[in-house]
N, C-alpha and C positions, 0 to 999 in steps of 0.2 A: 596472227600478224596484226598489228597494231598500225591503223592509216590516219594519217598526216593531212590536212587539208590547210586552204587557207584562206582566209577572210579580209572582208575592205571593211573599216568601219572607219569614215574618214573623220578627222579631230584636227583638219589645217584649216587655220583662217588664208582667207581669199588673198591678203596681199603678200600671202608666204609661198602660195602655189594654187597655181588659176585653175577652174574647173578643166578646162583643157591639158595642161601640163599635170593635172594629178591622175586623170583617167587616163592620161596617154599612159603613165605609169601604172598605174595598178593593171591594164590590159597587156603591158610589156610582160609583168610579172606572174599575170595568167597563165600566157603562152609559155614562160618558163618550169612554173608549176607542174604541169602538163609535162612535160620534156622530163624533169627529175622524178615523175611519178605520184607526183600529190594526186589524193582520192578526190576530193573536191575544192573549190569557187563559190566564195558564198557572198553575200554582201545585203544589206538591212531598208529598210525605207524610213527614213525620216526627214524632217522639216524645217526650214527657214534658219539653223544656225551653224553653224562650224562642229558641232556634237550631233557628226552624221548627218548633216545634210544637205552633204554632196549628192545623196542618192535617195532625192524623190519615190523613185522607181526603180526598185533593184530589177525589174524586168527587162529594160533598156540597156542596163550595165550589164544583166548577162544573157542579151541576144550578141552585144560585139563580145563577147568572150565565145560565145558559142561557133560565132562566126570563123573565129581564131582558133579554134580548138578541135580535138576530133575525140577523144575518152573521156578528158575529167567530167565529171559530175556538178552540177551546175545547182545551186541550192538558193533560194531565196530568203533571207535569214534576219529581219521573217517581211511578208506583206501584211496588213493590218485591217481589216476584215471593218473594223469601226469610219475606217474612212473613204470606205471603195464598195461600187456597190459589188453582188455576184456575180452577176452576168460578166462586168467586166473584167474581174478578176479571173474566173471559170474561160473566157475568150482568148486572154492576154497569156495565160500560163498554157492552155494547150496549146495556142500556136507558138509559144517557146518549146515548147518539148518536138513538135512539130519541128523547127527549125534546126533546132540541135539532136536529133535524130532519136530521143528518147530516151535522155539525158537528165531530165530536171528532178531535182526533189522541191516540193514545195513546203515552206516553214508558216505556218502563221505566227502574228503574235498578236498581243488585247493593244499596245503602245499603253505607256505611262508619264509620258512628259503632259502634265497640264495646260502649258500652254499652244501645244497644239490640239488636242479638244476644244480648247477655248476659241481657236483658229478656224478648226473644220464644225464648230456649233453644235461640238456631240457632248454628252453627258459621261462624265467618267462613273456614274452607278451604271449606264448601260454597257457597259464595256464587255462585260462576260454573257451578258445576252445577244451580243451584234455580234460575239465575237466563235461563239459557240455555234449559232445559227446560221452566221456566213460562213462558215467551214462545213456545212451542213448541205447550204443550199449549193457553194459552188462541189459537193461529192455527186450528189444529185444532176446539175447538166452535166459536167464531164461524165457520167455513167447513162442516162436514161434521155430519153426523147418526149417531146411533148411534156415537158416539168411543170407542175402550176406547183408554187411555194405560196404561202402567207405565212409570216409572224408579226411580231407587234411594229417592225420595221419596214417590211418589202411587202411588195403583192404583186405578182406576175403570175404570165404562162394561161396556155401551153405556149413552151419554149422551148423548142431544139438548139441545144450551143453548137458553135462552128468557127475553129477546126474542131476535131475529135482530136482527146491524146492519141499520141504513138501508145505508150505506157497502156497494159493494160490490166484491170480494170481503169485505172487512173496511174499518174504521178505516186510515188510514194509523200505522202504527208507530216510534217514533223512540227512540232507544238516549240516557241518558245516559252519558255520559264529561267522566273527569278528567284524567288524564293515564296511565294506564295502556295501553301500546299497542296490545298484544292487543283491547281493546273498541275500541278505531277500527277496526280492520283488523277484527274480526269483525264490525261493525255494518254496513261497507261491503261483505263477500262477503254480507251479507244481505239488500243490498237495502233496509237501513233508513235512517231519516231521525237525524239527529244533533243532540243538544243538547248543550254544552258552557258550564261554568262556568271563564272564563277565572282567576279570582280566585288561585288558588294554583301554576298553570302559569308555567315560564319561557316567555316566548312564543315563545324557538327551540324548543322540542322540541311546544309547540301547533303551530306552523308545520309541523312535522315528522309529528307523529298525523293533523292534518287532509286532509296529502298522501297519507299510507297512506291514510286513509277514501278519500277520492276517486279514489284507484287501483284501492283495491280495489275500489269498486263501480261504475267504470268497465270493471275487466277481467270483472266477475263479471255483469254487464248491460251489454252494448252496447246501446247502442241507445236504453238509457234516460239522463235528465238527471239527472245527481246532483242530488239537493235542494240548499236555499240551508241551509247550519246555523245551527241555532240558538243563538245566543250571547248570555250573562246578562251585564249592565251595570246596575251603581249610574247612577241618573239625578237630578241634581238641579239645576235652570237657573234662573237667576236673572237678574234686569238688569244685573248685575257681575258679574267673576270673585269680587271681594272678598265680593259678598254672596255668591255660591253657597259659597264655602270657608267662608266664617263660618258659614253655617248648616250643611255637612254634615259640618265638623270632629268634632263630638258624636258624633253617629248614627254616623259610621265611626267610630271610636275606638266605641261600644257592640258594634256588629256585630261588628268583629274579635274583642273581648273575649266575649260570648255565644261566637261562634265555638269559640272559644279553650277556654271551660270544657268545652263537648259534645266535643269531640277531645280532652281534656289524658287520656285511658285510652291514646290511641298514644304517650304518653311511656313506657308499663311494656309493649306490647303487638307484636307483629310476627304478621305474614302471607302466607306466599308468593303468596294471591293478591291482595294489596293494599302491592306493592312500593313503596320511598318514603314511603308514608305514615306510618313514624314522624316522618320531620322535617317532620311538619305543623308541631310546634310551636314548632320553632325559627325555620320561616318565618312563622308571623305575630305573633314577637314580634317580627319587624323592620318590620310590615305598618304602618306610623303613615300619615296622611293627607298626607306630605310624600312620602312610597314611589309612595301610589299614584297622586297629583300626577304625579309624576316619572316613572313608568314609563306613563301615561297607562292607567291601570286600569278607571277608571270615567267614566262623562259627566259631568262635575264644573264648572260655569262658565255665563259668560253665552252667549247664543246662539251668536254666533261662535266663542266656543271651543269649543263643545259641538261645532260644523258639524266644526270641526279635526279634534277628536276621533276623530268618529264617521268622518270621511275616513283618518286613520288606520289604525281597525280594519278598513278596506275596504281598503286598500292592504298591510295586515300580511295577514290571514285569507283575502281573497277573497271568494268568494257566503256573505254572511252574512245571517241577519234577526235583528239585535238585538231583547234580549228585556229590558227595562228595566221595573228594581224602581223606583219611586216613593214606596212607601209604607214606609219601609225603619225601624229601630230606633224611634225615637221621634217619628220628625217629622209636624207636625200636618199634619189634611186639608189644611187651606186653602193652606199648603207646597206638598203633596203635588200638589194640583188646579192651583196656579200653571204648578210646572213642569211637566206634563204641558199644558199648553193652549200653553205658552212654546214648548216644544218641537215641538209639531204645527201649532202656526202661524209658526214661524221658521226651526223647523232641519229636518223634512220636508220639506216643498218642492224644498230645495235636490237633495233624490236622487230625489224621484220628477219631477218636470220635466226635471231636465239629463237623465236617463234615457231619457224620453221623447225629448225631442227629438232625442237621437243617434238612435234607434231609427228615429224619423220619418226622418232621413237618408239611411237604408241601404236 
């Protein structure tokens, strides 16, 4: 059975939909999630611009989901380990799990927008060692009492964290990645769960990281089932292909361009440990709504095509649980609410049933 979740990654400027009137919405659309059966609630932490940074604090955004909710699965996607210390991180996510009754998976990621390091006064060469070793130290308090940590960043303890997860040993843990290979191959020797944003990947070399992850946390755990990854899709379904492109021509052409302004610093900027990432921006001035039509980027269309789609990314990727943005640049709730209902009552079906019934088979 193939599970469906869904994501906030917010891309509205402020005079299009007020921090108030967007959250009311994306927690409406929670609570609906829930209702048709979505596996998870995920939502990102970033800063100071319209390219996500409605949400500071994805911890905040899913204590009122948790509050609202009683099954889905609750995913932080991701918190960022470079600009938070452990303690508080390790504090904030057990008493979410705490509060949502043992619910939460937790996602880290390194962040790669420059001008927020430039912001919070961190070095983007440390990014892989704050960010390795903050996932480290917050495994460490949620698991053991009396923690003393040192690395070249922190010095604490003894520390006992408080709450304790519900979860246990801990939370399950899940790495973001982009296309950088090193974080698939170290996410899979860790035993961690994998989110990936297909959006700026050539999908040979996705194909290519996703294999390292699953090798590597095949050879590094026998025994255990590699998770299904987590993979980010634009969603928007309509009773035509023509209306769905009509309607989400705008909003992707917004997205891209938001996108576009938060990275335009990797035009003057390089980093050994964030390889490629200068030609962000030559790749999404080629990113227009006929690209990602064409390279089948996002879930874009009426049912049937959306079904295409999404058999596609099953066929390209393997065990994946899409992770579909709905509520995306500008488009209104009532949009928003269609295709989400379009979708779980037309194009779900079709992978948890035929699923099933093989399974019944065997």
């Amino acid at each position: 059975m193939t599970a469906f979740g869904i994501n906030f990654f917010s891309t509205v400027r402020p005079e299009q939909k007020s921090a108030q009137q967007y959250f009311g919405e994306a927690l409406r659309l929670s609570e609906l999630a829930e209702e048709l059966g979505f596996s998870h609630v995920r939502t990102v932490e970033h800063y100071f611009r319209p390219y996500g940074g409605m949400t500071p604090s994805p911890i905040v955004f899913l204590s009122a989901v948790a509050a609202r909710t009683s099954r889905i699965r609750l995913v932080t996607g991701a918190v960022l380990p470079i600009f938070n210390h452990p303690i508080k991180i390790a504090g904030e996510t057990a008493m979410l799990d705490a509060i949502s009754g043992g619910r939460l998976d937790v996602g880290f990621g390194r962040a790669f927008l420059p001008e927020e390091f430039d912001a919070f006064q961190r070095s983007m060469d440390e990014s892989r060692a704050r960010f390795e070793g903050g996932i480290e130290a917050v495994r460490r308090l949620w698991t053991e009492t009396d923690v003393v940590y040192e690395d070249a960043f922190y010095k604490f303890g003894p520390v006992t964290s408080s709450p304790r997860p519900v979860q246990q040993p801990h939370p399950p843990i899940a790495i973001a990645a982009v296309g950088t290979p090193a974080s698939f191959e170290w996410a899979g020797r860790q035993g961690f769960g994998l989110m990936v944003v297909p959006y700026l990947s050539k999908f040979e070399s996705l194909q290519k990281n996703l294999c390292s992850y699953r090798d590597a946390f095949a050879a590094a755990h026998p025994g255990r089932a590699v998770p299904a990854v987590q993979m980010s899709f634009h969603l928007h379904v309509a009773d035509t292909d023509a209306q769905a492109v009509a309607e989400a021509t705008g909003p992707m052409a917004q997205y891209v361009g938001l996108f576009k302004d938060s990275a335009s610093a990797w035009a003057s900027r390089s980093s050994a440990g964030y390889p490629g990432y200068a030609e962000i921006i030559a790749e999404l001035d080629s990113m227009t709504m006929e690209r990602v039509l064409c390279e089948k980027r996002a879930f874009i269309g009426g049912t049937d095509t959306v079904a295409d789609l999404v058999r596609n990314a099953l066929d390209l990727f393997g065990d994946i649980e899409p992770s579909l943005s709905v509520l995306w640049s500008d488009i209104a709730y009532p949009v928003a609410e269609r295709s989400l209902r379009l979708f779980a009552a037309e194009v779900m079906p079709r992978f948890t049933s035929a699923r099933a019934a093989v399974m019944a088979r065997v």
